[in-house]
N, C-alpha and C positions, 0 to 999 in steps of 0.2 A: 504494500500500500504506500503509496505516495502522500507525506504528508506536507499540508500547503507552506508550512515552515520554512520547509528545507531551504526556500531559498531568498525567502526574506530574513527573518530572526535570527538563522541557525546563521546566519554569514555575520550579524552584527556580534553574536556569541561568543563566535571567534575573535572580536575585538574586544571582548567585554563591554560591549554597549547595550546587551539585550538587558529585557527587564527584568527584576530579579529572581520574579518567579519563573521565570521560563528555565529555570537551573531543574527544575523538578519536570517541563515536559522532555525536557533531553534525558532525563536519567530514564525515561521511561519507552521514548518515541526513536526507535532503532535507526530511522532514515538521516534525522536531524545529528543524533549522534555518529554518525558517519561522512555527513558534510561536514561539521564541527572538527573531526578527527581528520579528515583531508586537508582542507581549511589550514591546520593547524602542522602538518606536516608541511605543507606546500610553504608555509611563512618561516618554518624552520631552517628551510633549503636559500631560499631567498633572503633572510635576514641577511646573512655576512655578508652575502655580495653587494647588498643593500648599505651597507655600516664602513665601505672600503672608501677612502676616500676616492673623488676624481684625479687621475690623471691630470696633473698641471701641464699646460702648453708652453712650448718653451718660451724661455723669457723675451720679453722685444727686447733690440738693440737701442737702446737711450741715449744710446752720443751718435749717432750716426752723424750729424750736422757737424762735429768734432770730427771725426773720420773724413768727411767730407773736404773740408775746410784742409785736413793735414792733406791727403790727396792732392788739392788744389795748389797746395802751396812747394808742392816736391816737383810739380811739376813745373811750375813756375821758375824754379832752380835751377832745373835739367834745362831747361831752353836759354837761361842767364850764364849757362855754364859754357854753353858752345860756342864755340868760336863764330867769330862774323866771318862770312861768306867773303872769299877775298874777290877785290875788283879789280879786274883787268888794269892795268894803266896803257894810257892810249901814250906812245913814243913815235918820234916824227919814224922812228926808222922802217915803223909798221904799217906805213901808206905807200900802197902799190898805185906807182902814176898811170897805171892803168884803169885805173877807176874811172868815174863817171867826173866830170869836172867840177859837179853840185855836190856830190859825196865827199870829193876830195876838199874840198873848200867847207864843209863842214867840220869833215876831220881835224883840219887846222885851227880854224873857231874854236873847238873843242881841247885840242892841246895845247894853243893859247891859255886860255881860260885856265886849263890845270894848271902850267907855268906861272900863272898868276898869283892861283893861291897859294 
């Protein structure tokens, strides 16, 4: 027989929230004392894993803008470190009077000019 219990009270039972005479239909009503004994197995298995803390996620990184910054600044280094690009120096001896006579007449402007400074 199915009692209508079973699945209202006999579950609160299990919490200790039923009322207090209902301790006297269980001693008597086989089905209800059977949801009550599941019930109660079932929260014995599950409490621990219940009680285990969570898994903390790993910590965030809090200076990253610190990280950043020192990144920025190493590289900033490496490029003050290197040497300047060296420039050609323009000398009369390197004009081919074969050139064009607008080109060559530039050239001259030009290592003038250097002469200068």
């Amino acid at each position: 027989m199915i009692c209508p219990h079973a699945e209202t009270t006999a579950i609160l039972a299990v919490f200790d929230e039923a009322p207090a005479d209902f301790d006297d239909h269980i001693a008597g009503c086989h089905t209800c004392q059977a949801v009550v004994d599941e019930h109660r197995q079932t929260l014995a298995v599950i409490t621990p894993v219940l009680s285990v803390p969570p898994i903390r996620a790993a910590p965030r990184l809090r200076y990253w803008p610190a990280v950043a910054l020192l990144i920025a600044a190493a590289t900033v280094l490496l490029i003050l470190r290197q040497p300047p690009p060296s420039q050609p120096s323009l000398s009369l001896n390197t004009l081919d009077p074969s050139h064009d006579h607008a080109l060559l007449s530039m050239e001259l402007e030009l290592a003038l000019l250097e002469l200068e400074d």
